[in-house]
N, C-alpha and C positions, 0 to 999 in steps of 0.2 A: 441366613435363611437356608433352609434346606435346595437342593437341588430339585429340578425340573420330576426325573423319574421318582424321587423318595415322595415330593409332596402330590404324587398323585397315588404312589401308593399309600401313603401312609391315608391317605383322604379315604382310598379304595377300604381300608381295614376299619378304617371308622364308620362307613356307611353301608356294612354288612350288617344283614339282619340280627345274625346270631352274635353279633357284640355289637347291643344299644351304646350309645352314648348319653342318653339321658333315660330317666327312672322315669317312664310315661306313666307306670301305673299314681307315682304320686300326684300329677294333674290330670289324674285319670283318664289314660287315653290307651287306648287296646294296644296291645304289642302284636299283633297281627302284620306279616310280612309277607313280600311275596314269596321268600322260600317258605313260608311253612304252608304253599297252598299243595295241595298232591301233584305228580307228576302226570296224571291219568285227566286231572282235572283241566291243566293247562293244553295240552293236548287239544281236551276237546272244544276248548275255548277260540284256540289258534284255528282247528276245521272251520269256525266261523265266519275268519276275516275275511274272506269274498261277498258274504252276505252283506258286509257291512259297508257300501257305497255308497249312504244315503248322501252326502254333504256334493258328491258329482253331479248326482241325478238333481239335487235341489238346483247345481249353476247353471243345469241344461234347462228346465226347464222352466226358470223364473226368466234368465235370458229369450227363449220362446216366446213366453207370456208378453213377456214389452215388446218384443220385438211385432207382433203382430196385433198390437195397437196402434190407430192411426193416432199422427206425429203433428199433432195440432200444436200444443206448448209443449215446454219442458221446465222440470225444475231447475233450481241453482246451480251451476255448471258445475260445482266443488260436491260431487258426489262421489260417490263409491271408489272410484279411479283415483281419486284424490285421497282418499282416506284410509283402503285398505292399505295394512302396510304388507305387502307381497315382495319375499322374499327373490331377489334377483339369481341368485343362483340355480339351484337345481328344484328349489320351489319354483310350479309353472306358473304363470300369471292366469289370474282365474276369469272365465270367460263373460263374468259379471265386470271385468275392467271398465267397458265402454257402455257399460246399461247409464241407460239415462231415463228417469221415471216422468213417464205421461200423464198427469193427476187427473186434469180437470173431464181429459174425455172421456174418463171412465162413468161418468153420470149417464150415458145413453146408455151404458152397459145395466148400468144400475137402480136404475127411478125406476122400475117395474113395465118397462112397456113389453116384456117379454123376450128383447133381445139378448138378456144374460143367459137366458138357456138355451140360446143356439151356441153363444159363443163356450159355455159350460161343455157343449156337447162336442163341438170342435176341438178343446182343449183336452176333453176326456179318451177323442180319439190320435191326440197324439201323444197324451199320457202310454194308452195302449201302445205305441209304436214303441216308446221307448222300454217297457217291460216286454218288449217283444227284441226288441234290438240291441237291447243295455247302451251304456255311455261308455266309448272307449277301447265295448269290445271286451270289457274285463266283469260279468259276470252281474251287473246289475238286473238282470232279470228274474231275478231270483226274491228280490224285495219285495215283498207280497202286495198284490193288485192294492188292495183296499187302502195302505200307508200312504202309498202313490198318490190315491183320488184324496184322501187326507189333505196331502201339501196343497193339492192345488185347490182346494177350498180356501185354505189359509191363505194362500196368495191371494183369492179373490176376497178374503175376508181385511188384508193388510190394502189393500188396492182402495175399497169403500171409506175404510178410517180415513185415508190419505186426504178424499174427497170431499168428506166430513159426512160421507153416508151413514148417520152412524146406526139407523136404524135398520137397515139391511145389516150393516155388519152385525150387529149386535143379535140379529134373526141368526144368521150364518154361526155366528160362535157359540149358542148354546145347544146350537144343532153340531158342532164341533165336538162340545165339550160334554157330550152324552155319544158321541159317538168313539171317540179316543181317550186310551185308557193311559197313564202314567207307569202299571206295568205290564204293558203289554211285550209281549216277545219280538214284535218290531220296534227296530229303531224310530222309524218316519213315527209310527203314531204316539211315539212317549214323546218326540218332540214335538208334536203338533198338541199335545195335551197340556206341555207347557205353554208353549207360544199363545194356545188360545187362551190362557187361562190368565197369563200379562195383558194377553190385548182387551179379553172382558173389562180387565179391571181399569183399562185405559179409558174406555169407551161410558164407564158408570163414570168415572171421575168427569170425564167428557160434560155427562150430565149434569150432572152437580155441579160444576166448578168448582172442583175441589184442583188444589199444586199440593201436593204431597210431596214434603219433604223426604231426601233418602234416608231410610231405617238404619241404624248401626245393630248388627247382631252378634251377640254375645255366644249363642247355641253354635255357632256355625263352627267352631274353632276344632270341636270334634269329628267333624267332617272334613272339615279340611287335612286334619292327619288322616282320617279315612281316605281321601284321595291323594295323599299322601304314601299312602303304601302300595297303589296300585296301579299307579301312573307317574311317571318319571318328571314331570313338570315341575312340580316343588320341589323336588331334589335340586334337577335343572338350576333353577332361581338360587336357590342355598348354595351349591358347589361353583358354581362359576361365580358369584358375586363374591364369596368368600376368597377366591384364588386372586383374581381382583384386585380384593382391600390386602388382602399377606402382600401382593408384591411391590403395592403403594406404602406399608408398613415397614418396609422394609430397614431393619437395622435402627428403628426410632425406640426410644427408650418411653416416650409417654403420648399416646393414643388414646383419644375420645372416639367411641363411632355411636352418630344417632340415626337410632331403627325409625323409620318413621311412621312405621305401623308392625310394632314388635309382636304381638299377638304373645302366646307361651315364647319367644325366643328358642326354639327347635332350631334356627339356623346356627345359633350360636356355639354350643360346644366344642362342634367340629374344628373350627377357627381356632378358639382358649388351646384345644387342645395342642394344635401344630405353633402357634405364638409361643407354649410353656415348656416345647421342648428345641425351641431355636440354640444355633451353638454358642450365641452370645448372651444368652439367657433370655428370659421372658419379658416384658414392656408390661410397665404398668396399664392398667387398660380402666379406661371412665367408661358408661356405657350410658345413653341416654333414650329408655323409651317410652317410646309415644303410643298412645291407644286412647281409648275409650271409658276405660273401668279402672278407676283408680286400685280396688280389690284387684282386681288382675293383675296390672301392673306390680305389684307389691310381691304376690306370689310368683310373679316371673324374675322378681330382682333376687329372690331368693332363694329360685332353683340353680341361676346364674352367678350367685355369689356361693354358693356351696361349691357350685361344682367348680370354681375357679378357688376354690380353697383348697379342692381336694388336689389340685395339681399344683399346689404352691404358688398361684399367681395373684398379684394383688388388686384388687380390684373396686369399683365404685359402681355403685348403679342410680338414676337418677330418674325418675319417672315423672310425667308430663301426660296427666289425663285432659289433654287436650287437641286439639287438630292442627297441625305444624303450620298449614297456612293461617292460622289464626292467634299463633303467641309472639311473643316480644320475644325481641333476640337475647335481650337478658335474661331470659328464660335459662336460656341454654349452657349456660355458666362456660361459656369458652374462656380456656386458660391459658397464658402464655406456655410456650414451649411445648405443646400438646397437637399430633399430629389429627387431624382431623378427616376422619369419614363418616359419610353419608349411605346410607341402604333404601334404598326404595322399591318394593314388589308392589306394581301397581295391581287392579284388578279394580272388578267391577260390581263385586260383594256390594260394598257401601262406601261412601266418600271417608277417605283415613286423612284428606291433608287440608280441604277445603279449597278455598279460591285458588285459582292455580299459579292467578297472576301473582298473588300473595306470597304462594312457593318459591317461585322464579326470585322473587326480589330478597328470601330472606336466605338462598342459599348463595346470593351476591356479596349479600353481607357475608357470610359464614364464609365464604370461599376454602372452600373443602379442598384437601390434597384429593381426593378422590370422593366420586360422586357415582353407585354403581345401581343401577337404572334394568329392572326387568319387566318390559312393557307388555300386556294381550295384542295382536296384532289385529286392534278392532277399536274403532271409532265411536265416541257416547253421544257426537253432535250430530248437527245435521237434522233434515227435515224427518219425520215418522218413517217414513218408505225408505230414504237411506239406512236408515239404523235399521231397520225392519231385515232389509237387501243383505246387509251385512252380519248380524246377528244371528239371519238364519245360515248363512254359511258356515258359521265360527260355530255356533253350538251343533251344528249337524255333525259338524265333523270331530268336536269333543264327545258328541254322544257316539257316535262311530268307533274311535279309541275306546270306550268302555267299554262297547257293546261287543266289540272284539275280544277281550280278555274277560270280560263276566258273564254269567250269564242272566237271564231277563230274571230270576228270583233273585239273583245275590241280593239281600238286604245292605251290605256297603254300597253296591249300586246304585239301589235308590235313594241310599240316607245322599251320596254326593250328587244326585239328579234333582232331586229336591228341594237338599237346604242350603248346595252350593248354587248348581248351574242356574235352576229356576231361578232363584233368587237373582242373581245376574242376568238374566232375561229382562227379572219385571221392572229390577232399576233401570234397563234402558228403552224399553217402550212402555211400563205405565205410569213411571212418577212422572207427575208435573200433570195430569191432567189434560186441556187441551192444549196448554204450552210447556216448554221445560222448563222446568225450576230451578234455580241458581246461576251459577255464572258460568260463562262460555266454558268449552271448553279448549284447549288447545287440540290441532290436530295432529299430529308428530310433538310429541318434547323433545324427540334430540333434534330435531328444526330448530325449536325453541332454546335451545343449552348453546345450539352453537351458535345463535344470534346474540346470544350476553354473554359472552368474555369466558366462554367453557370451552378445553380442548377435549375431543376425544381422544380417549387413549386405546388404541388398539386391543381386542381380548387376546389373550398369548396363548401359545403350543399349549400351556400344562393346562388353559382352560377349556380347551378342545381338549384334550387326553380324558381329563376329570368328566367333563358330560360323556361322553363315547365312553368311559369305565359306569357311568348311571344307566345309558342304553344298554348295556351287557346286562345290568341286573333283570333285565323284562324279555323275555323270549322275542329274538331277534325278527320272525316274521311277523310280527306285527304291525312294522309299517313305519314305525317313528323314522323319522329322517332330522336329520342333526346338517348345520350347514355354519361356515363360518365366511363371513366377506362382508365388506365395509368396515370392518374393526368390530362387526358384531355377534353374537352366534346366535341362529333361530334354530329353534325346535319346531315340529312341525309332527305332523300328522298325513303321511302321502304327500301328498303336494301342495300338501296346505300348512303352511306358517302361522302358529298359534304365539309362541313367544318369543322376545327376545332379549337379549341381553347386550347391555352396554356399559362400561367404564367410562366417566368424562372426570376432568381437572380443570381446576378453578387457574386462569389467567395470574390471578395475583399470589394463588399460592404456591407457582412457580417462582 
């Protein structure tokens, strides 16, 4: 295997723009980079990034909001504190740690006796304090008045659903959703135009009784190389899980690895390529992926088996239009003498694996030499107002990150605001109606890996070098902050922890 510095350079040479590693135009996807945006352009993108605080200003003032509620009940103690996974290093722990949500006293706020527009009016005059004072000191005042009174509607509109107000809420959100635009030039009101627009739909399902299953979408896959190109996160996920599986691969002559939500297989190239030019030659390599669209899948084993021809490597592909927590392990044709990895980029798109507990028990069977795990740092359980709590911090501060390097027209903007983020919103506050649909979910998996017979295996120097060479690619004041400790690496956004990345090893495949 190549050495520490060659396989970060050589990683570094294959994830420059101007040498693709795969022909996007054949599954038709823009070849659109961030070097080919102007230098004039980025510039004036970068003047932004003070504007863009909104994810602070949300912790300061939902924190406010409960906090000057009387403390009659509380919900389930395992909220927000318990789920956010907040990065211990030099990510700060975010001031929503110790919120603890007041459900039921909100009806005196809300049954119409006219007490919500005093407290309305008190909460609007310290909305003004804080656009008069900003959070921290670092320039939030600058966030336009109107965004501000935005969130705090939605808070009070996320406050009534909790309560089962649903008829206030539902008054509240169309008065939302006529007022906040999708592309409006503030950040606060394009997220409050989603937010409202999951919680509407939570609240008619509410009516109805309808459980709405999670959607699997097909469209989104162009967006996702859309964000893709213009935010380090999927790179992220690709390069450090690949560095990963090469050093678990190490010196093996036959290697299985199943994607467990392959989509185009974009991560893969990169890997065939450093595998085909090892000094002891290349490993045959099986590759097993998992999706949703059997057509997809087909055309993904055959962008993957070209390109693994084109560098003389021999290869298999093996496609499963199924959801992993839901096939037979015979499925999976495990071979003797065949090194076994695992990939998993979670997210919150659509369910790619099913039952979770399902997961757990078939990667027991499988006991992978390596199992490399890239988690949201954002919780799907939990009662409406936790997921609410947390949701809106996680996507304030992804909309933050774009709003910084785009501007409010880019049309890649919206297509990833729309057909990714939204979408991730509405799977975690409106499916399911007025309950959630499916099976629990776990709150930490690697809690859960390392209660069944899973070690973590620490992420190594070349996998910190490799992200910190993806950070290089995006104009360094923008804010990403990269952090490694616990054997993990987070990506983050300021001081907030959006992903993270971890290797574990199967007990008995040692």
């Amino acid at each position: 295997m190549k050495g520490g510095f060659e396989v970060v350079h050589a990683t570094l040479d294959m994830i420059q723009p101007h040498e693709p590693i795969w022909d996007f135009a054949s599954v038709g996807f823009p070849t659109t980079s961030v070097s080919s945006i102007p230098r004039q352009a980025v510039e004036n993108r970068c003047s932004n990034l003070e504007r863009n605080e909104l994810s602070e200003w949300v912790e300061q003032v939902t924190k406010q909001l409960i906090d000057d509620l009387p403390a009659e009940t509380e919900t389930d103690s395992s909220l927000l504190a318990d789920t956010s996974m907040v990065c211990e290093d030099s990510f700060a722990p975010s001031p929503l740690g110790d919120f603890r949500a007041r459900k039921t006293v909100r009806r005196s706020f809300l049954d119409g006796s006219g007490e919500e527009n005093q407290w309305s009016n008190e909460q609007g005059n310290q909305t003004n304090n804080f656009c008069e004072n900003g959070v921290n000191g670092r320039g939030l005042s600058r966030l336009d008045e109107q965004g501000l009174s935005l969130i705090t509607l939605l808070l009070e509109c996320a406050v009534a659903i909790s309560v089962d107000n649903l008829g206030e809420a539902h008054r509240m959100l169309l008065e939302l959703t006529q007022m906040a635009s999708p592309y409006a030039p503030s950040c606060a009101e394009r997220v409050v135009a989603y937010f409202a627009k999951a919680m509407s739909s939570r609240v008619i399902n509410s009516w109805l009784g309808i459980c709405s299953p999670l959607i699997n979408y097909k469209s989104v896959h162009c967006s996702f190389q859309a964000f893709n190109n213009v935010s380090p996160y999927v790179k992220f996920a690709h390069f450090t899980s690949n560095q990963a599986i090469l050093e678990a691969l190490h010196r093996r002559d036959r290697v299985h690895i199943i994607d467990l939500d392959i989509m185009q297989g974009l991560q893969w190239p990169a890997l065939f390529h450093i595998l085909a030019t090892r000094i002891e030659g290349p490993p045959h390599v099986r590759m097993t992926g998992i999706g949703n669209s059997m057509e997809l899948l087909v055309e993904t084993g055959k962008q993957l088996s070209n390109f693994a021809k084109r560098l003389g490597m021999s290869f298999e592909f093996h496609p499963i239009a199924k959801k992993f927590g839901e096939i037979d392990i015979t499925m999976v044709q495990v071979r003797r003498g065949e090194t076994l990895a695992v990939h998993w980029l979670q997210h919150s798109l659509y369910d790619a694996t099913g039952p979770e507990w399902k997961t757990l028990r078939l990667f027991e069977q499988l006991a992978p030499r390596v199992i490399t795990l890239v988690e949201q740092d954002l919780f799907h359980g939990g009662s409406f107002l936790d997921r609410f709590v947390g949701s809106l911090h996680y996507y304030s501060t992804m909309f933050d990150s774009l709003g910084a390097y785009l501007p409010a027209d880019d049309p890649s903007r919206h297509r990833i605001e729309h057909c990714l983020l939204y979408r991730e919103i509405n799977n975690i506050l409106a499916i399911g109606g007025p309950a959630r649909s499916g099976e629990d979910k776990f709150k930490h998996w690697r809690s859960e890996l390392a209660r069944n017979c899973f070690v973590q295996v620490p992420m190594s120097s070349n996998s910190m070098a490799q992200a910190q060479l993806i950070l290089n690619m995006f104009p360094p004041a923008h804010g990403y902050s990269l952090v490694q400790g616990d054997g993990t690496l987070r990506l983050g956004w300021k001081d907030t922890s959006l992903f993270t990345a971890s290797a574990w090893t199967s007990q008995a495949s040692r």
